[in-house]
N, C-alpha and C positions, 0 to 999 in steps of 0.2 A: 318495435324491432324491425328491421331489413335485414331480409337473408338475401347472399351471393357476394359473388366479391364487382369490387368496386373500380372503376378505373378511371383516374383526373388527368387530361391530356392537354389542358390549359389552364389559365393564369385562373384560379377561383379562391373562394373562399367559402369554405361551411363552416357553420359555427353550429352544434348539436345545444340546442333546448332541452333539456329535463335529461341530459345527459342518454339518449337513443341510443341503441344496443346496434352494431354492426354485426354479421353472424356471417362466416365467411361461408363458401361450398362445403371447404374440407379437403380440395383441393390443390387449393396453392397462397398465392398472396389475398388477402381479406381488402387490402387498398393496396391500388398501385397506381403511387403519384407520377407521372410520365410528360407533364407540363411545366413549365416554370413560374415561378411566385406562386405557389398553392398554399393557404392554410386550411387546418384541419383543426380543430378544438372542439372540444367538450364529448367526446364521445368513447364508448364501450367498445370495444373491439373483442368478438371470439374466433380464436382459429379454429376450434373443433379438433384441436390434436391432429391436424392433416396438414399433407403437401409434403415435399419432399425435402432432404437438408439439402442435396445438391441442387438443385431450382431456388436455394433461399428464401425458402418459404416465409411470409413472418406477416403479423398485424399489419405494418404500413409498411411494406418496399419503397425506397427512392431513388429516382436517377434522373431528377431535372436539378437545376439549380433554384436556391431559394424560398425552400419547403422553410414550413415552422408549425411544429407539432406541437399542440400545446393543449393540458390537462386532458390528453388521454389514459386510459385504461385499457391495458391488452393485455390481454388471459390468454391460454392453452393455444400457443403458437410458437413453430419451433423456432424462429427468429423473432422479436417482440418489433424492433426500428432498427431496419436497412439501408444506410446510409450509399449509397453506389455511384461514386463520383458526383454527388450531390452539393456540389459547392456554394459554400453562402449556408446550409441549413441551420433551423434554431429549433432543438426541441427543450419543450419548458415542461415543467412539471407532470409528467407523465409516470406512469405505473406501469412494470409489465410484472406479470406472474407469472416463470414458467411452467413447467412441467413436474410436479413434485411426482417423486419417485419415478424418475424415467435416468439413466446413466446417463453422464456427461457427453458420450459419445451417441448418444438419441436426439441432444439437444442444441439448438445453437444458442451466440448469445442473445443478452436483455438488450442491448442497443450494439447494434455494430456497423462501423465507420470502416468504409474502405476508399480510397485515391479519394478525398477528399480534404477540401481546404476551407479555410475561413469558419469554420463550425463552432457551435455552442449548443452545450449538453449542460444545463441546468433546472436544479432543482430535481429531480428523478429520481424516483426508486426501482430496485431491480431486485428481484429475489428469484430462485428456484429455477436458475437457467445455469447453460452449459460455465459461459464467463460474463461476469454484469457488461461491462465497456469491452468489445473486442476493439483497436484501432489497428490499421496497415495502413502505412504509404498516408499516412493524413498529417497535415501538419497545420501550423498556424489556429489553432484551436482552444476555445476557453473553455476548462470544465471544473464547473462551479456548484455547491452545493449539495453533490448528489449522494443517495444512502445505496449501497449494494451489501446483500446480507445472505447468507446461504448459498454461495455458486462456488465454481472450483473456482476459479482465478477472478476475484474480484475487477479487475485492471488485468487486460491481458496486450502486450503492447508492441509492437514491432516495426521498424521500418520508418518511425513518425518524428520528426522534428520540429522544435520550436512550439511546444505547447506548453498551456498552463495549468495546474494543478491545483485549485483552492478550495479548502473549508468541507471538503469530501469526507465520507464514513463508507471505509471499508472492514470488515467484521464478516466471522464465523466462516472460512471457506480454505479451502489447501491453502488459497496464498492472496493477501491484499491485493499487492499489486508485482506483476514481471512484468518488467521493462527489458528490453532487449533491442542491439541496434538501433539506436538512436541516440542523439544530439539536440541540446540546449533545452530539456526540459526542468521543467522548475515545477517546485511542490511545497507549498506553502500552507500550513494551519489545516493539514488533514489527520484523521485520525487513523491507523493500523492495527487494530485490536484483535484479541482473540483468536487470532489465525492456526489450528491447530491442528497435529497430525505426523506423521513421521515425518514426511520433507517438508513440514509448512515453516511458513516467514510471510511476516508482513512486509518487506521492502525486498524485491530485487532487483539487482538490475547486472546485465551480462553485453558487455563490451557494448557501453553506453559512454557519451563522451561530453562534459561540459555541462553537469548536470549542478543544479541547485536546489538541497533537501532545508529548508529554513521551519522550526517552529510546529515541527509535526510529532504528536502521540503515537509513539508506536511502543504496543505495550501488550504484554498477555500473548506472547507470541514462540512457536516453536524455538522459531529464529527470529532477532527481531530485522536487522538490514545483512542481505547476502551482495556481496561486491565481487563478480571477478569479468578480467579483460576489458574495466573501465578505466578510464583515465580525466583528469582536470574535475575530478568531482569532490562539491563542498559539501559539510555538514552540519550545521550550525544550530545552535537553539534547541534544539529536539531533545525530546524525554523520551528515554530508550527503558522503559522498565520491564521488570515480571514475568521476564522469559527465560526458556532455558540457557539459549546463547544470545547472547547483546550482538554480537558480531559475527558474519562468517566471511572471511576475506580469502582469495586469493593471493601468490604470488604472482597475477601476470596483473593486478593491478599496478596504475603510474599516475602519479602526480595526485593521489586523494588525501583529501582536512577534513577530521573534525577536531571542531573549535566547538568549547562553549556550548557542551551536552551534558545534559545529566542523565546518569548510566547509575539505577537503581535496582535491587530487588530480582538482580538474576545470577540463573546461579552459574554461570562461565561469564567472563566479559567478552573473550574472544575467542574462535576458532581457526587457525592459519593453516589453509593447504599451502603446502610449500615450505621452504627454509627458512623464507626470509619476506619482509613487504617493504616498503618505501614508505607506506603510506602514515601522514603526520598526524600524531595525536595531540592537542596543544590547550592546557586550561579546560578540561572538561573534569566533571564531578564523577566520583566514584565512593560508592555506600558503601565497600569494602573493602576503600585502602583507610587503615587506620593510622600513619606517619601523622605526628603532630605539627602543628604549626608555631613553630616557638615564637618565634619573631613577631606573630601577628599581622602577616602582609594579606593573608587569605591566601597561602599557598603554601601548599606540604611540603614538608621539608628535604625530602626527597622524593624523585618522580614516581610514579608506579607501574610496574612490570605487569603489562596486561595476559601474559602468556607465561605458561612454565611447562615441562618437559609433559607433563599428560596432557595439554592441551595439542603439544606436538603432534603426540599420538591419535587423539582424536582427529585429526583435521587428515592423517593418512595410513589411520588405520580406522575404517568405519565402524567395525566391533568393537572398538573402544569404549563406544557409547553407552554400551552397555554397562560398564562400571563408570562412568561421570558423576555418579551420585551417589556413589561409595566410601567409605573410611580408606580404603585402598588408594586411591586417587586424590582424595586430602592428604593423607600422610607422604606420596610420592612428591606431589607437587609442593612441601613443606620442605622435605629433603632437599630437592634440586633447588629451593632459593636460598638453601645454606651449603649446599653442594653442589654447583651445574656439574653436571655431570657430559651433557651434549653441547657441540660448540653451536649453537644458534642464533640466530640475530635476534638479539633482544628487543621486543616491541616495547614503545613508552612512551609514557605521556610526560613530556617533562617539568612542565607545571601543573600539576592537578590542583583543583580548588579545593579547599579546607571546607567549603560550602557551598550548597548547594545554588547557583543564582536564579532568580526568580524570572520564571520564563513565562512574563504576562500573553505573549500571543499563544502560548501552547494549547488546543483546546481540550476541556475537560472529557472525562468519559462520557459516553451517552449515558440519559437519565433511565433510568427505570432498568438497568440491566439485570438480568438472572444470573447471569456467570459467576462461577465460584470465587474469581479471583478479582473479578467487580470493586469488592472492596479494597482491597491489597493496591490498585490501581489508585483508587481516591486518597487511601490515605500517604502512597509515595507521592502523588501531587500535591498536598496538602503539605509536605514537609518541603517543599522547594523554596528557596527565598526563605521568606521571614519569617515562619516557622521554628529555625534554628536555634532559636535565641544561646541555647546551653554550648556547640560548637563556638557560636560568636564569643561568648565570655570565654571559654576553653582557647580560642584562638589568641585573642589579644594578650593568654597572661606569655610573660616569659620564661 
């Protein structure tokens, strides 16, 4: 073990044997890389619960260009990886743990990215900090593989362009991931689970622009994708299941698809603040429109009306919510599709699939989960694609 804190002010490399314990003062940063090209690997890092949040206290501070963090361990530090105009850095399989039972506002994040470019955050877990990934003003970045579990905003995001987003687990915290302010991010083969809480959602994103959601589980979730003030954004492949709302959109949305989603196992599809959306819904599956497919094309034979006058309600009367899972609310919303009663723009999807199609990139739940709804999850992925077989022969007769 080495107690104090530490400070690399040129190009080095330590590689930690038998994995050596760094033990900081207690006072502020535990490393502070302040050289360029430094590696740091194999080693323990404790903060001692010290330093300050405004000083950015954390395991390894960075503000050279060229760091690469790789299989560390950073325990009880209010910032875990301080990325600080750190251009070029690469952290690899690292651990932070932060502070169990300390308020969000006690803590900073597991790894956090500011004016930084060219960066990779792979392989990583984060738990028990303020937000796993905080990113500002960072762009051009690949973030690959990593688990964040227990924080308030798994992905906390703003100001960042042009990154990418693959094969990630985010789970149990207010919210997967907020995106905000930001352009051309793409999010491929991640999962959003369990996100749960009054305002929680596993997707959001707030006047975001040119975004690409392709192939991602988002599932078990308050909300499962919240959309407003975005525009040019796609949706595709993605299994939306197990939540209370599939959708919560605004009306200052412009130009957003989804294509080719399968929307299982919740129990609102949509929530619309506003009067009206633009936004296209086109060939995506739905477990609770029941329209037959006479013809046998794999497409229902009328579109389906994602919204009706109680969902109206809920989206701008907040206390609505409160009867969304009531006989009251089934039977209104029953009424207004044999009676509109309100002149509204009706949202739809105009070809819906008769079936489910099989979404081989989507990935599965995590293994060994405790959640209640754990199962519910496996077995709506289990009926996607070929599964069907009873729909399929139902579909073809005429």
């Amino acid at each position: 073990m080495y107690r104090g804190d530490l400070t690399l002010d040129r190009p080095v490399r330590l590689i930690g044997h038998g994995r050596p314990l760094l033990e900081g003062s207690g006072k502020g940063s535990v490393v502070r890389i302040r050289g360029p090209q430094v590696t740091i690997e194999g080693f323990d890092i404790d903060g001692r619960e010290g330093g300050r949040l405004e000083a950015d206290s954390s395991g390894i501070h960075v503000a050279a260009e060229g760091a690469t963090i790789r299989d560390c361990r950073i325990r009880r530090s209010l910032f875990g990886i301080y990325l600080l105009e750190a251009n070029g850095a690469r952290i690899e399989r690292c651990v932070v743990d932060g502070m169990r039972g300390r308020d969000p506002g006690e803590q900073g994040s597991g790894i956090h990215v500011f004016n930084t470019t060219h960066f990779a955050l792979i392989g990583n877990e984060v738990r028990y900090a303020r937000d796993g990934f905080y990113l500002q003003s960072s762009s051009e970045g690949r973030i690959t593989g990593n688990i964040v579990t227990d924080v308030r905003y798994g992905l906390h995001y703003m100001y960042s362009d042009d990154n990418v987003f693959e094969d990630n687990l985010f789970q149990r915290s207010d919210a997967g991931a907020a995106v905000m302010y930001s352009r051309r991010i793409q999010f491929r083969r991640n999962r959003f689970i369990h996100n749960r809480g009054f305002a929680s959602v596993g997707l959001l994103m707030q006047a975001c622009e040119d975004i690409v959601a392709e192939d991602n589980l988002i599932a078990d979730n308050a909300r499962g994708v919240f959309l407003e003030g975005s525009t040019r954004n796609a949706f595709r492949r993605n299994a939306i299941l197990e939540s209370d709302t599939a959708l919560v959109l605004y009306d200052s949305n412009r130009d957003v698809r989804f294509e080719g989603n399968v929307f299982s196992g919740n129990l609102s599809p949509l929530l619309l603040v506003g009067r009206h959306t633009d936004t296209v819904f086109d060939g995506n599956f739905w477990s609770d429109h029941d329209e037959p497919d006479l013809d046998g094309d794999g497409v229902r034979d009328r579109p389906y009306r994602l919204s009706n006058v109680f969902d109206h309600l809920r989206g701008n009367l907040t206390a609505a919510d409160l009867f969304a899972q009531g006989f009251g609310a089934s039977v209104l919303g029953a009424a207004e599709r044999m009676f509109p009663v309100l002149e509204l723009s009706p949202v739809l999807d105009a070809h819906p699939l008769a079936r489910a199609p099989e979404l081989a990139a989507v990935p599965a739940p995590p293994a060994g989960t405790d959640h209640a709804s754990g199962l519910g999850i496996v077995i709506a992925l289990s009926c996607l694609g070929g599964g069907l077989t009873i729909l399929r022969v139902r579909g073809a007769r005429r």
